[in-house]
GUDRENFI-445284 format. One record per residue (C-alpha): residue in one letter; x, y, z; residue number from 1. Coordinates in steps of 0.1 Angstrom, whole numbers. Layout:
BEGIN
<residuo = a&east = X&north = Y&up = Z&num = NUM>
...
This chain:
BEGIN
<residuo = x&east = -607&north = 78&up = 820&num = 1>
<residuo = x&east = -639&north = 72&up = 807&num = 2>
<residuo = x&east = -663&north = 44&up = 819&num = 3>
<residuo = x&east = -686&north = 23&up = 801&num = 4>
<residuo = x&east = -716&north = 33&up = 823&num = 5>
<residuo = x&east = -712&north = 70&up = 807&num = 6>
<residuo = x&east = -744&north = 79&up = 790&num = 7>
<residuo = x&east = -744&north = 119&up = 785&num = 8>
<residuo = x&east = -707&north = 131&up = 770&num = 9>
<residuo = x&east = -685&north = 109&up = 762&num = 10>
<residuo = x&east = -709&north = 83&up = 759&num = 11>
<residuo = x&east = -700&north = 51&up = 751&num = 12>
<residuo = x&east = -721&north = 34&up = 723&num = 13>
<residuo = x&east = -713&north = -2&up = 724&num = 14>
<residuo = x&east = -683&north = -14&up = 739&num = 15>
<residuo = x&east = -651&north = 4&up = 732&num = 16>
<residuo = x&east = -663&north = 29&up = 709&num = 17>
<residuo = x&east = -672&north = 66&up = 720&num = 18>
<residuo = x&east = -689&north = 93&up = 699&num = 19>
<residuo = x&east = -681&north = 132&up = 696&num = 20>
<residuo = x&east = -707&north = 155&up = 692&num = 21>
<residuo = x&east = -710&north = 195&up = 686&num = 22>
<residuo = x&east = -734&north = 219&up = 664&num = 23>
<residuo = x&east = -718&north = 215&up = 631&num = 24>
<residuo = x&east = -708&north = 176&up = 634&num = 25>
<residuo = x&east = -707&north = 140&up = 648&num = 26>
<residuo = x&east = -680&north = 112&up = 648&num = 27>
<residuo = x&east = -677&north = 78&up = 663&num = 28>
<residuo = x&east = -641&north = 62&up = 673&num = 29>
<residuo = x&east = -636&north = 26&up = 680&num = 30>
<residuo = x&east = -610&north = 10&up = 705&num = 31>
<residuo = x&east = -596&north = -15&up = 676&num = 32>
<residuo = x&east = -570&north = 7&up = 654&num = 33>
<residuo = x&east = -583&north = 35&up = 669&num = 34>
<residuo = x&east = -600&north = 40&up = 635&num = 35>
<residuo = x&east = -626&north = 71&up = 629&num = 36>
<residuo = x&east = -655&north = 65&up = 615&num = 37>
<residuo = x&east = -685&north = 73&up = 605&num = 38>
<residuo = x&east = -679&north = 111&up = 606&num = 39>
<residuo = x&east = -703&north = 142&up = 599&num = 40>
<residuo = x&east = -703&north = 169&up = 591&num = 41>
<residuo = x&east = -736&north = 196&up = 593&num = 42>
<residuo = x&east = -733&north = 224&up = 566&num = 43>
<residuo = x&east = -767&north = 236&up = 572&num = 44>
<residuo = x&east = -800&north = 229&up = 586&num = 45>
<residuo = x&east = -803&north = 207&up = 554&num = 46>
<residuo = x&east = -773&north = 188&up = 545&num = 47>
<residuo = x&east = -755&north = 167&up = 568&num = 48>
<residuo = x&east = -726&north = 148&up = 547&num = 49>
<residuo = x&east = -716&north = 113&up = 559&num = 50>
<residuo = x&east = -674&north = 117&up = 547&num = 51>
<residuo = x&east = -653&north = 91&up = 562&num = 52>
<residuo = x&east = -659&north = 53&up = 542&num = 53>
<residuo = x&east = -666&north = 21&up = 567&num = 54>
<residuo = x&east = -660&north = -15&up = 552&num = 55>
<residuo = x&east = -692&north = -32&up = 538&num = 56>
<residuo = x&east = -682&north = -63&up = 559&num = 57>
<residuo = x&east = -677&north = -43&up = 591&num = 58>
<residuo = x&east = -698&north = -60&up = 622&num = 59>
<residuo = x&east = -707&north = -95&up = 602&num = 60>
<residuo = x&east = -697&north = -128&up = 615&num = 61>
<residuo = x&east = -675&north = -132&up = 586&num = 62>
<residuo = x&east = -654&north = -105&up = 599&num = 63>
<residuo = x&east = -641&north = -122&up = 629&num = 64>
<residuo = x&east = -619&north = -141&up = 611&num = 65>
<residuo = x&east = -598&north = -108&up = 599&num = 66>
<residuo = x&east = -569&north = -93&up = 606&num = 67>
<residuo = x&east = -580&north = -64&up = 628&num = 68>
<residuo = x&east = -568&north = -39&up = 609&num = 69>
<residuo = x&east = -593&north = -53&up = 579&num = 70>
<residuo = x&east = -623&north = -69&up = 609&num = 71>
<residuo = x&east = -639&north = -32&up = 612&num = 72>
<residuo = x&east = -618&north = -11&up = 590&num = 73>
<residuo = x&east = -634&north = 25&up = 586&num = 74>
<residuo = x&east = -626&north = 63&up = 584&num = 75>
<residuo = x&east = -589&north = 72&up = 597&num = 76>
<residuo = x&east = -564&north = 57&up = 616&num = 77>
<residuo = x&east = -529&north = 63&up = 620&num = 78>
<residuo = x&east = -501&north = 37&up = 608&num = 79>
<residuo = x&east = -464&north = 32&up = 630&num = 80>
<residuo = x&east = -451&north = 20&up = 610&num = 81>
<residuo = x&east = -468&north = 22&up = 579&num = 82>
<residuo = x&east = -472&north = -6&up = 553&num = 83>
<residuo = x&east = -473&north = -41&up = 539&num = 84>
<residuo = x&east = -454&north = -67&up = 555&num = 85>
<residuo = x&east = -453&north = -93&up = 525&num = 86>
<residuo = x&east = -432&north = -87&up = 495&num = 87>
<residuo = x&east = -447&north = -84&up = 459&num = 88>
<residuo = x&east = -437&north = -111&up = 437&num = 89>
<residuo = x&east = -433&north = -87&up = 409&num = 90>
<residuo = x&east = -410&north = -53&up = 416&num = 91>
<residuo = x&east = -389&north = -46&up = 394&num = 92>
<residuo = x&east = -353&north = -63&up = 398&num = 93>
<residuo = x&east = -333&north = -37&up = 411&num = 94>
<residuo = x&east = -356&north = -32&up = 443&num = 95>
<residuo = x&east = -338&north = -41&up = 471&num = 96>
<residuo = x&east = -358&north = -65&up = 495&num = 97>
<residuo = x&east = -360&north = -63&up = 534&num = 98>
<residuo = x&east = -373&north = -79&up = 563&num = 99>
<residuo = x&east = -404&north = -61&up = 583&num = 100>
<residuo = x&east = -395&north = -59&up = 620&num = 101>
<residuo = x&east = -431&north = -77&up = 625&num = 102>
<residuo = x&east = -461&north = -90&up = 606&num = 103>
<residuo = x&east = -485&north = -65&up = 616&num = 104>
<residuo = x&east = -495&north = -43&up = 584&num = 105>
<residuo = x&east = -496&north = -11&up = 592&num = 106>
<residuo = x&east = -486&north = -17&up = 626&num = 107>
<residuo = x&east = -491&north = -31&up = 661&num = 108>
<residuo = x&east = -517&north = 3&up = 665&num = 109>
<residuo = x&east = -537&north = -5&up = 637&num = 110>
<residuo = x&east = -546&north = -43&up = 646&num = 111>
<residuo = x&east = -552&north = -38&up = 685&num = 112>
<residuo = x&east = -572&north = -24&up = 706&num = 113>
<residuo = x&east = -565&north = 11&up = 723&num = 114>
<residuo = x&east = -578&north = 27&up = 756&num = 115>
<residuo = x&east = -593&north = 58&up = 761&num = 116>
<residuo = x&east = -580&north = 83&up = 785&num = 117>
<residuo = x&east = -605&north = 111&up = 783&num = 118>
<residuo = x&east = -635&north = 113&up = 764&num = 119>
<residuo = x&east = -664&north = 145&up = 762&num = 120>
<residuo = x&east = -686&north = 155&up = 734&num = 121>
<residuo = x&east = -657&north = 175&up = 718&num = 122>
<residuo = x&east = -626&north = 158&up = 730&num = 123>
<residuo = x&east = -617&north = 120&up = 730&num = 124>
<residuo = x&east = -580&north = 104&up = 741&num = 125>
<residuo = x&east = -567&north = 76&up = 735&num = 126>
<residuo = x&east = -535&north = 55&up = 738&num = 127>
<residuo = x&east = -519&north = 20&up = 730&num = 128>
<residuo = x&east = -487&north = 5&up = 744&num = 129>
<residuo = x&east = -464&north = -15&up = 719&num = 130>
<residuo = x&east = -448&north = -46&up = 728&num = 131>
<residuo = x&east = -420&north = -44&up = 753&num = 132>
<residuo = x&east = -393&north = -59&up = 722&num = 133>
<residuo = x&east = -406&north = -30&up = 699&num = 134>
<residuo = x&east = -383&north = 2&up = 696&num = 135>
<residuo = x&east = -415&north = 21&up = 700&num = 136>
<residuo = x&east = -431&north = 25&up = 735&num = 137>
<residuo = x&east = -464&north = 43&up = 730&num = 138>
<residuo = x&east = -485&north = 60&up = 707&num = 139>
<residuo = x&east = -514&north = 85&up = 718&num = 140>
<residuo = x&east = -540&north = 98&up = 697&num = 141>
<residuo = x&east = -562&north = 130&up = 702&num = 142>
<residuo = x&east = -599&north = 139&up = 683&num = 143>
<residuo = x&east = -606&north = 175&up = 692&num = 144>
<residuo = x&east = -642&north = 191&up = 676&num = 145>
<residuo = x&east = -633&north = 224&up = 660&num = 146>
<residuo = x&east = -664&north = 244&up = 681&num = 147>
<residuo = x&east = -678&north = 271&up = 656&num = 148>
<residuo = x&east = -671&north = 250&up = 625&num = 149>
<residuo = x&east = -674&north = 218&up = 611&num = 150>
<residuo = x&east = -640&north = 209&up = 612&num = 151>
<residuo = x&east = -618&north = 179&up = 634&num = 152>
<residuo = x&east = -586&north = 187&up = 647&num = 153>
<residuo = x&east = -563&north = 153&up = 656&num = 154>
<residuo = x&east = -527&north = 148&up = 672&num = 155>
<residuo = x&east = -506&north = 119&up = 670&num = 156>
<residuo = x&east = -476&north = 113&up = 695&num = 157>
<residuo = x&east = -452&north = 88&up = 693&num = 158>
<residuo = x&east = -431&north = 80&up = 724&num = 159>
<residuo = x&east = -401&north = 60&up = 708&num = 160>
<residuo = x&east = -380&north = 36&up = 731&num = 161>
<residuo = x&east = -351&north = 38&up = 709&num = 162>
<residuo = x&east = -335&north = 61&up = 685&num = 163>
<residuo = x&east = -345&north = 52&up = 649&num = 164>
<residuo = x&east = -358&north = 64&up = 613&num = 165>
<residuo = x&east = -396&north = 45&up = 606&num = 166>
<residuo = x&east = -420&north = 44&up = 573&num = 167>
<residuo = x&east = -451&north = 64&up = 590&num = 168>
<residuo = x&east = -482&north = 78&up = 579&num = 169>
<residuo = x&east = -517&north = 86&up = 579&num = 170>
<residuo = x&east = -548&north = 65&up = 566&num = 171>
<residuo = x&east = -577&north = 83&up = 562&num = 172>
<residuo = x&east = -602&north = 65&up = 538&num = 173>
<residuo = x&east = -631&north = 87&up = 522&num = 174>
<residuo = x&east = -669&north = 79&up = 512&num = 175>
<residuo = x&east = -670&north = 79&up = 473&num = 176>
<residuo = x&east = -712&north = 78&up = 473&num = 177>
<residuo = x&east = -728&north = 67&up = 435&num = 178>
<residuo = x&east = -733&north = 79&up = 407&num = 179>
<residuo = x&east = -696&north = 77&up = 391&num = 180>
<residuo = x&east = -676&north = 105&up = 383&num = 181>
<residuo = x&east = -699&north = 130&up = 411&num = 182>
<residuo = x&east = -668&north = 132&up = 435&num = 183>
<residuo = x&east = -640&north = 155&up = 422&num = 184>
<residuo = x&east = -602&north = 147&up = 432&num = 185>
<residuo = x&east = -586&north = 184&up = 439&num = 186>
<residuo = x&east = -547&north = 185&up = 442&num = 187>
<residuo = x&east = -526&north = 213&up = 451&num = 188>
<residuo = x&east = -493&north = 215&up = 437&num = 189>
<residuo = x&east = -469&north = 190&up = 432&num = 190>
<residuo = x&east = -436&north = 169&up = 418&num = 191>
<residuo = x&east = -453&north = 146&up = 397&num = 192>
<residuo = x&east = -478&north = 113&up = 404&num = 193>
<residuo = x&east = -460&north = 77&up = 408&num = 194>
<residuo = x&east = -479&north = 49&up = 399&num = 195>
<residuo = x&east = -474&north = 16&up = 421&num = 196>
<residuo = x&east = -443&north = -3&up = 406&num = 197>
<residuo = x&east = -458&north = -35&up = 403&num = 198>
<residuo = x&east = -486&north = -47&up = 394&num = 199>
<residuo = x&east = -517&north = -52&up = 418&num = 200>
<residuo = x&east = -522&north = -86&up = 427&num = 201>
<residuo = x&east = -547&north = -105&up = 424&num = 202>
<residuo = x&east = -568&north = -73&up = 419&num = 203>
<residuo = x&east = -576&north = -50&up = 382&num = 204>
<residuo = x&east = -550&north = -20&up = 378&num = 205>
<residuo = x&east = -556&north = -4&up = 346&num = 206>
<residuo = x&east = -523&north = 15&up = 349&num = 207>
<residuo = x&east = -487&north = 12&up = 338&num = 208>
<residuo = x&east = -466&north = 3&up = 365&num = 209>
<residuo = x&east = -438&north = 24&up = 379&num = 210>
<residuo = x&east = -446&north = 55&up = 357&num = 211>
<residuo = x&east = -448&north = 93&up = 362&num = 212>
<residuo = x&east = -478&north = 116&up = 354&num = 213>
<residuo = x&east = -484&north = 152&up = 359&num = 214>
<residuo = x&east = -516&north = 155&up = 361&num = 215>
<residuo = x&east = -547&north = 128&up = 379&num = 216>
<residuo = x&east = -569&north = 133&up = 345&num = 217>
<residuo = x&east = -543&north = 119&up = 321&num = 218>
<residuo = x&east = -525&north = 89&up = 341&num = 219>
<residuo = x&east = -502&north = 64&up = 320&num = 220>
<residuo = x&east = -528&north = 37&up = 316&num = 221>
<residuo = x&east = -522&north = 4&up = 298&num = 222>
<residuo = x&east = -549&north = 14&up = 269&num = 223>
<residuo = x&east = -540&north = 54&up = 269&num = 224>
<residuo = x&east = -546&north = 82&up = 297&num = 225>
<residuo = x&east = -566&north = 70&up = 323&num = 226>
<residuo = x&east = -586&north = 100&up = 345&num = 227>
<residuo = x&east = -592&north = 93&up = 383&num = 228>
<residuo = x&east = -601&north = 132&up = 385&num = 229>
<residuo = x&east = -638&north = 123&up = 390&num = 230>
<residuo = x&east = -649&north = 96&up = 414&num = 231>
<residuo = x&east = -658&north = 65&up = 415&num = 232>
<residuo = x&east = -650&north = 51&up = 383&num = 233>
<residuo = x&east = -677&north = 34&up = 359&num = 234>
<residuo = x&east = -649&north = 10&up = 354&num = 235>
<residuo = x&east = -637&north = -17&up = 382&num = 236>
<residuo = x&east = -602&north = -10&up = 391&num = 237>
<residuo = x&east = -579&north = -12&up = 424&num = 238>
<residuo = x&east = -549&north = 17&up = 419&num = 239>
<residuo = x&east = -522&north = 28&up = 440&num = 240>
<residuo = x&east = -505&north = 63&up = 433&num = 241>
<residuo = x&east = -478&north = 86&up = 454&num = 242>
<residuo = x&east = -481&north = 121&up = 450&num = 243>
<residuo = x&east = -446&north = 133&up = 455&num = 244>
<residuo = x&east = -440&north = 166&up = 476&num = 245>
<residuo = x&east = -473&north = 177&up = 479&num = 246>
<residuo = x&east = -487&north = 214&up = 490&num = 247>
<residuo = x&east = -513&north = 237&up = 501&num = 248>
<residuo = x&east = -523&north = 264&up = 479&num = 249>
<residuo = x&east = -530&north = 295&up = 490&num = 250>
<residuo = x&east = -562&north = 290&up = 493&num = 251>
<residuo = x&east = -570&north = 255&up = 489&num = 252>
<residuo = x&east = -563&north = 228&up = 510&num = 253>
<residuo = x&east = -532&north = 199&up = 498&num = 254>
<residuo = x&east = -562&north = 178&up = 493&num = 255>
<residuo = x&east = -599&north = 178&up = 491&num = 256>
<residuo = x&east = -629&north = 162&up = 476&num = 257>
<residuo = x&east = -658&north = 183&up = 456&num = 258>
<residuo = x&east = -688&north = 163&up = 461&num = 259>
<residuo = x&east = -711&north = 181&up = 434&num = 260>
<residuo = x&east = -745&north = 168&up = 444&num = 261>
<residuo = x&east = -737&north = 183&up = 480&num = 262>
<residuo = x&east = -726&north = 214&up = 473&num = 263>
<residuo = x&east = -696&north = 208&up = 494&num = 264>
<residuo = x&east = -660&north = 203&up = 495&num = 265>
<residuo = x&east = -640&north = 179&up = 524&num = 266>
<residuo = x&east = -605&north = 189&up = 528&num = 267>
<residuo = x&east = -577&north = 177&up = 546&num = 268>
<residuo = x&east = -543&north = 197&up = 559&num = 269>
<residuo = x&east = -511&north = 182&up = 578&num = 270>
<residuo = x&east = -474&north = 194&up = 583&num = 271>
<residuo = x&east = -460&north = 181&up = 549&num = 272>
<residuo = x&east = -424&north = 191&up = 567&num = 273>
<residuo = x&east = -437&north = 157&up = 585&num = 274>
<residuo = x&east = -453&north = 139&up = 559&num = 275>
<residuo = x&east = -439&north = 154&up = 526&num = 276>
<residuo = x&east = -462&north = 129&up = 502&num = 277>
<residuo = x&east = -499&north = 118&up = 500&num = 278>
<residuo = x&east = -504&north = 78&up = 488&num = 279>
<residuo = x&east = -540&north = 75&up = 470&num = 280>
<residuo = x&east = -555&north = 39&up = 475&num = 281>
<residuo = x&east = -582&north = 40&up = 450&num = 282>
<residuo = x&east = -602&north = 9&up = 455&num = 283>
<residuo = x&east = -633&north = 3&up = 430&num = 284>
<residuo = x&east = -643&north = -30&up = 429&num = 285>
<residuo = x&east = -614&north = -42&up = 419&num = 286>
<residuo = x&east = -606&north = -69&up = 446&num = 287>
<residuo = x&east = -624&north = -101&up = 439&num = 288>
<residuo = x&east = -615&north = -123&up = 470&num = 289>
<residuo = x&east = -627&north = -121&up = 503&num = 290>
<residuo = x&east = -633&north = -102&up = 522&num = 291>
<residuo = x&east = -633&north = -76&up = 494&num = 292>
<residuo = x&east = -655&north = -95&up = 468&num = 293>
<residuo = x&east = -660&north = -69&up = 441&num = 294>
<residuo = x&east = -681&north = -44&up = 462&num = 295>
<residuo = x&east = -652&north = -25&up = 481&num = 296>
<residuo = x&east = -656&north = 10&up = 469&num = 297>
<residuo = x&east = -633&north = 40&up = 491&num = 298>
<residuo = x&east = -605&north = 64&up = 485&num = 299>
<residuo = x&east = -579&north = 65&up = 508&num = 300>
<residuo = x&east = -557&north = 96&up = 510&num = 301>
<residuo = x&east = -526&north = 90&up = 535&num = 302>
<residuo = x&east = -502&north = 115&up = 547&num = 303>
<residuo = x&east = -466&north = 95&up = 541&num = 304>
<residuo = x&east = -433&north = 95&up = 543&num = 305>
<residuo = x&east = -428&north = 62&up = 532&num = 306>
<residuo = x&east = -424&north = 47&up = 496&num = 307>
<residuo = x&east = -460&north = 36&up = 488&num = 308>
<residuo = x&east = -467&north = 8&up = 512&num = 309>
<residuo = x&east = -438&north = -8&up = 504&num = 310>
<residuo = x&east = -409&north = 9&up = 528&num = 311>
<residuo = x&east = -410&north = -20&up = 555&num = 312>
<residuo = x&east = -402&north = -47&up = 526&num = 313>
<residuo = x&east = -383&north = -35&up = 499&num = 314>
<residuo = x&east = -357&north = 2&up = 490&num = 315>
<residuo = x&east = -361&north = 13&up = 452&num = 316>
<residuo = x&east = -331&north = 22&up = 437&num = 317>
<residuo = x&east = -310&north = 51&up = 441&num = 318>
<residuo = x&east = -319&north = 70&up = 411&num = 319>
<residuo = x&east = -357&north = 63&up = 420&num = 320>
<residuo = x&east = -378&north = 90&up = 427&num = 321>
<residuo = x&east = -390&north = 84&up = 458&num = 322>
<residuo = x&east = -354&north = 66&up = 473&num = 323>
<residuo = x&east = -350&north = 98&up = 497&num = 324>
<residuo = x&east = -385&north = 90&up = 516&num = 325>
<residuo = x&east = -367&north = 75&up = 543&num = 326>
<residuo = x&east = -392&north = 81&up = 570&num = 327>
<residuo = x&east = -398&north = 97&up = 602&num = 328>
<residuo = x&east = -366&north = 104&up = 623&num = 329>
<residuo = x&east = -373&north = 95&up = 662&num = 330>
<residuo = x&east = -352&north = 98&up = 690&num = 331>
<residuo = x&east = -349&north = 73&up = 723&num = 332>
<residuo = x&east = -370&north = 92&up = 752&num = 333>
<residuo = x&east = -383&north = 119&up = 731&num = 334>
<residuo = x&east = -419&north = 123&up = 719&num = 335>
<residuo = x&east = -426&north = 131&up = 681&num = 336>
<residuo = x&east = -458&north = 151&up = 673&num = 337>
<residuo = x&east = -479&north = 158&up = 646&num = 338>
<residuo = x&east = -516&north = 177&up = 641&num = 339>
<residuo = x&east = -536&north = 178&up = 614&num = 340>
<residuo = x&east = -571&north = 183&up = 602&num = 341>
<residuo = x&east = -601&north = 172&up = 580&num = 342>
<residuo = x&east = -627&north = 199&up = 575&num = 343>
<residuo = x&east = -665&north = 205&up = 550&num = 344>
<residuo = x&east = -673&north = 237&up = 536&num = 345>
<residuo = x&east = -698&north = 245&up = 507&num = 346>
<residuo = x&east = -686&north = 278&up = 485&num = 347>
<residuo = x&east = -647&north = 292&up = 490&num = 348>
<residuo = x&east = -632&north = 280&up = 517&num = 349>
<residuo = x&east = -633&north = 301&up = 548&num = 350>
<residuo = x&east = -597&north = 315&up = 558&num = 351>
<residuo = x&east = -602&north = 304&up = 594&num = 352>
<residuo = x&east = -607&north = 265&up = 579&num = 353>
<residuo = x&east = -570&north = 263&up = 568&num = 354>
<residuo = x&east = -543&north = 259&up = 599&num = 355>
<residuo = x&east = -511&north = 270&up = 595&num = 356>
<residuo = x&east = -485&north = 239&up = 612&num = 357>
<residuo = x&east = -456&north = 265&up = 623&num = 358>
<residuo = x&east = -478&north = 277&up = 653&num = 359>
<residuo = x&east = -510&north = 256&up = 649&num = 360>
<residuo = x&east = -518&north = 234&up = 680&num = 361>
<residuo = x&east = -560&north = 216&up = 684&num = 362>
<residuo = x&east = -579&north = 238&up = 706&num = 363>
């Protein structure tokens, strides 16, 4: 385990966060939600791009008053189980409502503090231990530097206390730097693009609620097609979407970001056996209240099986879409795995970038 005294690798930065380091990046992870953040990644001897997005309010004294998953929310973090806890006042009818097992959104993980296990330049564990009344029993996370590239390799294992099916996911939340519309959205191929199916509260959503697109540059808005292709937007807005069934080509990555004034594109790969959908959480300005206040601008691009955010509190109908997202299927005494991996490259991607989940383990 790691000590607070460390001061070459592994070093600890402030209390209860520890940094990675190798030639073609740098991260920091913090004890609270385990959450990533800031992370770079070096291209060349001239561009170094800052990726992962950390809250504007993160560190001020108005924070303290946060949930934790909101006090120093940045970068990725993983989500067991994934999701709101409080009901929306306006789903459509036929939703079926339920009660969340607790009132931690997006889980015990994500509001508490972990502790790390092992920690080096390239390699940092951690791990967090549920509540002795929760059905799960542990969660472990693993941050591995890909050496010769600039590349991050993670693994999440879930040690489950009891047999049971869970809403899970992935939350990794990217930079959208200014101007508008100088970050491209790339998709690979998918089963169509849910919109949220109410409407967002006490936020702007210039969508139509609980439609299907085909394509991100000609949503169903309220006014006409609505294009979240090129990021941020010029206009305020707070959107949720599911992409449904979502894959890698073959050579392109499920998901990535183009940012044209760098030159470069961030992608991201996971086992979509696991995590068969990717939720986008477009957030551009378009919270007023606190602690959001109109300046909140990110893209979050989570790994899910889950129905939006909404699996903990409420089941669409059966001829829904997204009904059969059921979640993750865990098993008393057995640990459930998953790996994947966010990576920067400027050009065509490099074949050695892309990992392929049937034999892929972090180095």
């Amino acid at each position: 385990m790691s000590s607070p005294k460390t001061s070459a690798t592994g070093r600890q930065l402030a209390p209860q966060m520890w940094r990675l380091e190798w030639a073609y990046g740098s991260a920091e992870v913090q004890a609270l939600g385990a959450m990533l953040g800031p992370l770079h990644f070096r291209l060349d001897a001239e561009r170094d791009l800052q990726v992962m997005h950390v809250a504007p309010w993160a560190g001020t004294t108005s924070s303290l008053s946060l949930p934790g998953v909101l006090r120093r929310m940045r970068g990725e973090w993983p989500c067991v189980p994934f999701g709101r806890t409080d009901l929306p006042a306006d789903l459509p009818p036929d939703w079926i409502a339920l009660s969340p097992e607790d009132s931690w959104s997006h889980g015990y993980s994500a509001n508490h503090r972990w502790h790390c296990e092992h920690a080096s330049s390239e390699r940092v564990c951690m791990a967090i231990d549920y509540p002795e009344d929760s059905p799960i029993a542990r969660i472990e996370r693993h941050l591995q530097a890909v050496p010769d590239a600039p590349a991050l390799d993670m693994e999440l294992v879930i040690r489950p206390r009891r047999s049971l099916r869970l809403p899970a996911g992935l939350h990794p939340t990217f930079r959208l730097p200014h101007p508008s519309g100088r970050v491209r959205l790339e998709l690979g191929e998918h089963a169509g693009i849910f919109s949220y199916p109410s409407g967002s509260a006490g936020a702007i959503s210039r969508l139509l609620p609980d439609t299907r697109s085909e394509r991100l540059d000609a949503l169903a808005g309220l006014h006409g097609p609505l294009d979240l292709s090129h990021l941020p937007l010029r206009e305020d807005g707070e959107e949720l979407l599911q992409v449904r069934a979502l894959q890698a080509g073959r050579h392109a990555a499920p998901f990535s970001l183009n940012y044209l004034d760098y030159d470069a594109h961030v992608g991201m790969w996971w086992d979509t056996r696991q995590f068969p959908d990717l939720m986008l959480w477009l957030s551009n300005r378009g919270r007023p209240e606190f602690p959001w206040q109109g300046r909140h601008v990110a893209l979050g691009a989570e790994p899910v099986n889950s129905v939006f955010d909404l699996s903990r509190v409420a089941h669409p109908p059966k001829d829904h879409p997204l009904a059969d997202r059921l979640g993750i299927t865990l098993q008393a005494g057995q640990p459930w795995r998953t790996r994947y991996r966010i990576a920067a490259w400027s050009g065509a991607l490099p074949a050695r970038l892309a990992p392929s989940f049937t034999d892929w383990s972090p180095t």
